[in-house]
C-alpha positions as CSV (number, residue, x, y, z in Angstrom):
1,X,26.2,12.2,-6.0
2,X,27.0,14.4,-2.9
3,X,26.0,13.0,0.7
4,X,23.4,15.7,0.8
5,X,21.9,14.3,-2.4
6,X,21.5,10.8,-0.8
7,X,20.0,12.0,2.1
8,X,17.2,14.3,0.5
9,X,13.8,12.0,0.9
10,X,12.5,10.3,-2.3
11,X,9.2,11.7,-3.4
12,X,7.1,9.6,-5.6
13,X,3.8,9.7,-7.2
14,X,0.5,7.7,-6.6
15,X,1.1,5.3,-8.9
16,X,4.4,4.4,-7.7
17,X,3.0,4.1,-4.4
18,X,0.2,2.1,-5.5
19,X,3.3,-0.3,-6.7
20,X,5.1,-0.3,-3.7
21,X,1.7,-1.4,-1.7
22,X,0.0,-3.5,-4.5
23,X,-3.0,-1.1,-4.6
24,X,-4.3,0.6,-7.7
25,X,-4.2,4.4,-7.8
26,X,-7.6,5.0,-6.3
27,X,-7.0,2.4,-3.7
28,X,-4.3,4.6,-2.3
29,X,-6.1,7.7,-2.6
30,X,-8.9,5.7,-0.3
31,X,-5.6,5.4,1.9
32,X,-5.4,9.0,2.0
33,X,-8.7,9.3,3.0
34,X,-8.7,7.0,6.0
35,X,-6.2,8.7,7.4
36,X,-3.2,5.6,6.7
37,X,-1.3,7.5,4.2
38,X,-0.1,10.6,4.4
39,X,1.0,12.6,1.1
40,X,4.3,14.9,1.3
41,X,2.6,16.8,-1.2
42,X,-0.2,17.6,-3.5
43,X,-0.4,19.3,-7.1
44,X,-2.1,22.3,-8.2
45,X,-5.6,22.3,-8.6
46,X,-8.9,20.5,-6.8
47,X,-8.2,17.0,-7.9
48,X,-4.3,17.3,-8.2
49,X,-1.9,14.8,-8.2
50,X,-0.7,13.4,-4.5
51,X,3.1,12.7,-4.1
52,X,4.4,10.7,-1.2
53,X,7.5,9.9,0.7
54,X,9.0,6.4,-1.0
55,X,10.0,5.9,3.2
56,X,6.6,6.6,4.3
57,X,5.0,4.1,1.4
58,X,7.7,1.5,2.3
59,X,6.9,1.2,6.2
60,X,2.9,1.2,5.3
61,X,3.6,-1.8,2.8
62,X,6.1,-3.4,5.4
63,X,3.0,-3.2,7.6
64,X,0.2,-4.5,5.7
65,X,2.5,-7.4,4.8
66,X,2.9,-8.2,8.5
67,X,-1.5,-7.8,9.4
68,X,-1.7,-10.1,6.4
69,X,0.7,-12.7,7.7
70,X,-0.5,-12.4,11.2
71,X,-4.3,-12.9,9.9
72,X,-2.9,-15.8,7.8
73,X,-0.7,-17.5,10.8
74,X,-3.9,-17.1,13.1
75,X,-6.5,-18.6,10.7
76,X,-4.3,-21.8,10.6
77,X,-3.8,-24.3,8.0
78,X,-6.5,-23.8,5.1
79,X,-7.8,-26.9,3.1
80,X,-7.3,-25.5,-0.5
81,X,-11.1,-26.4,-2.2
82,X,-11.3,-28.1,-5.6
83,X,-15.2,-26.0,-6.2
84,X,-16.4,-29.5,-7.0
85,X,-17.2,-30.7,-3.3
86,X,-20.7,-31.7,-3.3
87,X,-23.6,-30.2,-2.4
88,X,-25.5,-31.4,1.1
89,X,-29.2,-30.1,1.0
């Protein structure tokens, strides 16, 4: 491999992405749509396929790691429930 080789961005496709960020394909494309995600590319057609930078998908999962941890650390320490509490009327 050449130094330019390693240096070219990755692309990768949706459901790649989708891996990298726990998502299903459509939940990525929903990504797209809202502006979060931004595709490198697209394929031919109306509906064509959407191909990202692996970079670009790595920082957005690094992120929505860290807003779930935060949301976790602020809500404090959760009793786990058994669903067999009982009922108060």
């Amino acid at each position: 491999m050449t130094v330019e080789e390693s240096t070219r961005p990755v692309i990768i496709g949706a459901v790649e992405a989708g891996r990298i960020l726990k998502l299903n394909r459509n939940s990525v494309t929903r990504l797209v749509k809202e502006d979060k995600l931004t595709p490198a590319g697209r394929g031919e057609g109306l509906k064509g396929p959407m191909f990202f930078y692996k970079a670009d998908v790595e920082v957005l999962a690094a992120e929505r790691r860290a807003a779930l941890l935060r949301r976790l650390t602020a809500a404090g320490p959760q009793t786990p429930r058994s669903g067999r509490e009982p009922v108060t009327s």
